[in-house]
ZATI-257813 format. One record per atom (N, C-alpha, C): residue in one letter; x negated, y negated, z. Coordinates in steps of 0.1 Angstrom, whole numbers, padded with zeros to 4 digits, always signed. Layout:
% ZATI-257813
AXYZ ...
END
This chain:
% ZATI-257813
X-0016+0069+0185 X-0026+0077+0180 X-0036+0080+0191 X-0041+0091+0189 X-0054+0094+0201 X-0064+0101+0192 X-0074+0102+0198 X-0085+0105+0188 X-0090+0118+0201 X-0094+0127+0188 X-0103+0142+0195 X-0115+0142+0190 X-0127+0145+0203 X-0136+0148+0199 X-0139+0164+0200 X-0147+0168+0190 X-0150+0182+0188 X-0164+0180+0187 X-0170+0192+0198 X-0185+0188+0200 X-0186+0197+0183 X-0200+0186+0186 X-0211+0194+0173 X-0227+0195+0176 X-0228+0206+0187 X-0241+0208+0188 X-0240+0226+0196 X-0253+0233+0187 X-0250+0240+0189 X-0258+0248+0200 X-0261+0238+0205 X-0269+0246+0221 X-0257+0239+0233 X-0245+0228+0228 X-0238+0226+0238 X-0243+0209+0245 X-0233+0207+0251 X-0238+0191+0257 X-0235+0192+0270 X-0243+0185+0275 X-0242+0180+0290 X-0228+0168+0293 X-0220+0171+0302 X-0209+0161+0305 X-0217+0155+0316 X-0218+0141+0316 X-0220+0134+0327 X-0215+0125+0340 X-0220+0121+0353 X-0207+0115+0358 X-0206+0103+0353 X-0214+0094+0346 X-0217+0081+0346 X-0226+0080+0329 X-0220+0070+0325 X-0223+0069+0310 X-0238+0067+0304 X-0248+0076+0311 X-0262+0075+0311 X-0267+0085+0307 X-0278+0086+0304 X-0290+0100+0303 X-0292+0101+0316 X-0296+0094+0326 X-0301+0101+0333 X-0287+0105+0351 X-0278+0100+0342 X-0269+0105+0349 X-0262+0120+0357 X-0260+0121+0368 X-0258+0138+0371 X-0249+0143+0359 X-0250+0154+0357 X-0249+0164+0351 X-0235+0174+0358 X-0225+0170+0355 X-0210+0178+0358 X-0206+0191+0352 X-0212+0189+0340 X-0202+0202+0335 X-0213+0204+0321 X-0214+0217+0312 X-0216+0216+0301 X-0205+0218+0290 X-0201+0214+0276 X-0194+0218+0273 X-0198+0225+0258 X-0193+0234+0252 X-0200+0239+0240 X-0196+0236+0230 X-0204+0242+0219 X-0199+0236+0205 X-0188+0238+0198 X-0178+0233+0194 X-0168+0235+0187 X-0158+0230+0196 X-0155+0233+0210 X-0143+0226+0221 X-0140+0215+0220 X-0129+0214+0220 X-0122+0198+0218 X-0114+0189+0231 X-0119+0177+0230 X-0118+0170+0239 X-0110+0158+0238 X-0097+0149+0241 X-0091+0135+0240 X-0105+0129+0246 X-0102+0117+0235 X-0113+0106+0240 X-0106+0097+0253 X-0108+0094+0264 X-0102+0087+0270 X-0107+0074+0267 X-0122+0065+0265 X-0125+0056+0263 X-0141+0057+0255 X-0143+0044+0255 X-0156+0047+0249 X-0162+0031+0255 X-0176+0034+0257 X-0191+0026+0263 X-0205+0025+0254 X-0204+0019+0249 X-0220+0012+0246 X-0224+0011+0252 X-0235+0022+0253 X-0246+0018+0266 X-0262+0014+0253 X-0268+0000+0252 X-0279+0005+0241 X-0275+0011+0229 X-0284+0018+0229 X-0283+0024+0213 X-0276+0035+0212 X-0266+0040+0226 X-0257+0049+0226 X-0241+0048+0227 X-0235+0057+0220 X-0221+0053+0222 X-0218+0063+0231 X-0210+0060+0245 X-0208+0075+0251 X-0188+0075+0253 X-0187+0087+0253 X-0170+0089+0248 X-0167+0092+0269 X-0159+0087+0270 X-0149+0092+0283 X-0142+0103+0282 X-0143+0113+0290 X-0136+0128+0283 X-0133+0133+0292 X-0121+0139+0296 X-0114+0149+0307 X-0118+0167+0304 X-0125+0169+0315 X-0129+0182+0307 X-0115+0195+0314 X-0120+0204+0310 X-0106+0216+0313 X-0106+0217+0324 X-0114+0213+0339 X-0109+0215+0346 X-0105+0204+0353 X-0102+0192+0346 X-0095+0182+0352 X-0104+0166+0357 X-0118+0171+0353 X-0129+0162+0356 X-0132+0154+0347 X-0135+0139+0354 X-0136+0131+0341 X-0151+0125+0337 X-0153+0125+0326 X-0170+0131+0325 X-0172+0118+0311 X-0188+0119+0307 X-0191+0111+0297 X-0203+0123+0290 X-0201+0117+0277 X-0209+0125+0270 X-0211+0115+0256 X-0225+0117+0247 X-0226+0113+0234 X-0224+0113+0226 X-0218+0106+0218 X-0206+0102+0209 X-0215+0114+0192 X-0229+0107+0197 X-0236+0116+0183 X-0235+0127+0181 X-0226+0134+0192 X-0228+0149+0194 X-0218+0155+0190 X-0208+0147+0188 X-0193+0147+0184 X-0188+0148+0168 X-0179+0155+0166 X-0172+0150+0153 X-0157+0143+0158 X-0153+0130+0157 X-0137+0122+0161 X-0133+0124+0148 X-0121+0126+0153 X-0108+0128+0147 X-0091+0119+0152 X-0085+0112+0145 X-0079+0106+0148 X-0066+0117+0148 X-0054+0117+0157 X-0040+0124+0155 X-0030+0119+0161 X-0019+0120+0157 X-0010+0111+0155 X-0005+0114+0175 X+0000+0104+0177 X+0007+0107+0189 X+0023+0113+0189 X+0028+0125+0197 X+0039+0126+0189 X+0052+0120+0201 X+0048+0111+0206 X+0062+0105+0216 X+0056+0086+0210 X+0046+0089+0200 X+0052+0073+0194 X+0060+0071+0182 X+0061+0061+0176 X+0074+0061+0163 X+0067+0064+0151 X+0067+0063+0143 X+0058+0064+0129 X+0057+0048+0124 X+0047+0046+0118 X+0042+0032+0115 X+0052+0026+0107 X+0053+0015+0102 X+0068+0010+0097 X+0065+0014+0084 X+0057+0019+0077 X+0052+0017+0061 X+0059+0034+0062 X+0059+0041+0068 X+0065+0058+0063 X+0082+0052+0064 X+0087+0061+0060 X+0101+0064+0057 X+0109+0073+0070 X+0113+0061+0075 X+0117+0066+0089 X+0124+0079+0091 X+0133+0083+0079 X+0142+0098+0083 X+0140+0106+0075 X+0126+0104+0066 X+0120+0112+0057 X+0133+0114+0047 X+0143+0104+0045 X+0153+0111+0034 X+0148+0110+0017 X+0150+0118+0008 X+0148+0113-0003 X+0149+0105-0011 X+0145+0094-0017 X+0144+0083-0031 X+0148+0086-0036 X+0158+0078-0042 X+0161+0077-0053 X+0149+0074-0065 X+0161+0073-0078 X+0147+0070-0090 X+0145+0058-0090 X+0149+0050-0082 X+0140+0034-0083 X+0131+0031-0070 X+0133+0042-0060 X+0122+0042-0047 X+0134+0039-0036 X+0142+0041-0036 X+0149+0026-0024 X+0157+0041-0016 X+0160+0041-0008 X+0164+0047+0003 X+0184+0046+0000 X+0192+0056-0006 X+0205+0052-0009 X+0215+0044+0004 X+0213+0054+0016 X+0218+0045+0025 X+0212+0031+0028 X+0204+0024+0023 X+0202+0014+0026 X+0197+0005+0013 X+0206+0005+0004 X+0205-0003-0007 X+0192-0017-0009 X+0189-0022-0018 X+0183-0032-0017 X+0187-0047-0017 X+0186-0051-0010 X+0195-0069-0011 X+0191-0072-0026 X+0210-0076-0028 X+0207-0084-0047 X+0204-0097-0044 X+0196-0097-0056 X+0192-0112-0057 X+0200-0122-0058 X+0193-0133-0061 X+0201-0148-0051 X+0208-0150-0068 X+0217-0156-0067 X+0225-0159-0083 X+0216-0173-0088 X+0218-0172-0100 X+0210-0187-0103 X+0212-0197-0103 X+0227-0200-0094 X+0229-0212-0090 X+0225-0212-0073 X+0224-0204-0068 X+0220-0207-0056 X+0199-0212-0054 X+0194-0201-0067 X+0181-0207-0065 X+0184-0220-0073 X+0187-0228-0078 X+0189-0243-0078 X+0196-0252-0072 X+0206-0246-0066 X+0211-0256-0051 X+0204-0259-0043 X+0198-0248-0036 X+0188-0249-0024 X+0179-0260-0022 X+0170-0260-0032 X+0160-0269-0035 X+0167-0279-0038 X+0174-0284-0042 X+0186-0295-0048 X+0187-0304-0036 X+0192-0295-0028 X+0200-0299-0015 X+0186-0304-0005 X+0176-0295-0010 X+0167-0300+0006 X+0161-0311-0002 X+0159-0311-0018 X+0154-0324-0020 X+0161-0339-0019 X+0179-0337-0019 X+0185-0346-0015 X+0183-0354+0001 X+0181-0339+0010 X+0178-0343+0026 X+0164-0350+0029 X+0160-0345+0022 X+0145-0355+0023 X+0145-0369+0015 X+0151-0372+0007 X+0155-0388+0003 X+0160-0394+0012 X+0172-0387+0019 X+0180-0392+0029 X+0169-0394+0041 X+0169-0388+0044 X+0152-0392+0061 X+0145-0398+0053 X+0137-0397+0045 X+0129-0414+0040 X+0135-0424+0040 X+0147-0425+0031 X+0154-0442+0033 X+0158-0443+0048 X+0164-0437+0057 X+0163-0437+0073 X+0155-0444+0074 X+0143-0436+0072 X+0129-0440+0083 X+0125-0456+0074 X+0127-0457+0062 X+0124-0473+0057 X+0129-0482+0066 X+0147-0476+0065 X+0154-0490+0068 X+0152-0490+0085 X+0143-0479+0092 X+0142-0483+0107 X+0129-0490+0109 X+0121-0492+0099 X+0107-0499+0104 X+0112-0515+0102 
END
């Protein structure tokens, strides 16, 4: 994901070299132009955004002046919760090529436990008859 800022002021903002007010003054940029955030600084009671301007310069400017927008990156994967090959559901939700694991039979959910509560009897009388 990368986030864009789109200025929101309509006289335009000053790009800075250095994440200050009273920092030189690089570039202006106007309202509405959109910018990748490269990073972001708390300076005080300011947030200021790191921003590559169009001609390749990398500048700071006030985050208040901005509207961010988050967008998707498109050379990363999609988050595990989307549906990787966008194929369609069936009517119970489940993906046909990749069925849902059937449940355990109901002698296996009573073995299981059975068995580990057997192995834990067994390591306690162990550990008795070793003290």
């Amino acid at each position: 994901m990368k986030e864009i800022a789109t200025i929101r002021a309509q006289d335009g903002v000053n790009v800075r070299a250095d994440a200050s007010p009273h920092a030189r003054i690089i570039d202006k940029v106007g309202d509405g132009e959109e910018f990748e955030v490269l990073g972001k600084e708390p300076r005080g009671k300011v947030l200021w955004l790191t921003i590559r301007t169009k001609d390749g310069r990398t500048g700071h400017i006030a985050a208040e002046y901005t509207a961010i927008r988050i967008v998707p990156d498109p050379k990363m994967p999609p988050p595990a919760d989307q549906h990787y090959d966008n194929a369609p559901l069936n009517d119970n939700g489940h993906d046909d090529d990749f069925p849902p694991l059937e449940p355990m039979s109901r002698g296996w959910q009573i073995a299981i436990p059975v068995v580990g509560c057997v192995a834990l009897v067994v390591v306690l009388i162990l550990l008795a008859l070793a003290s």
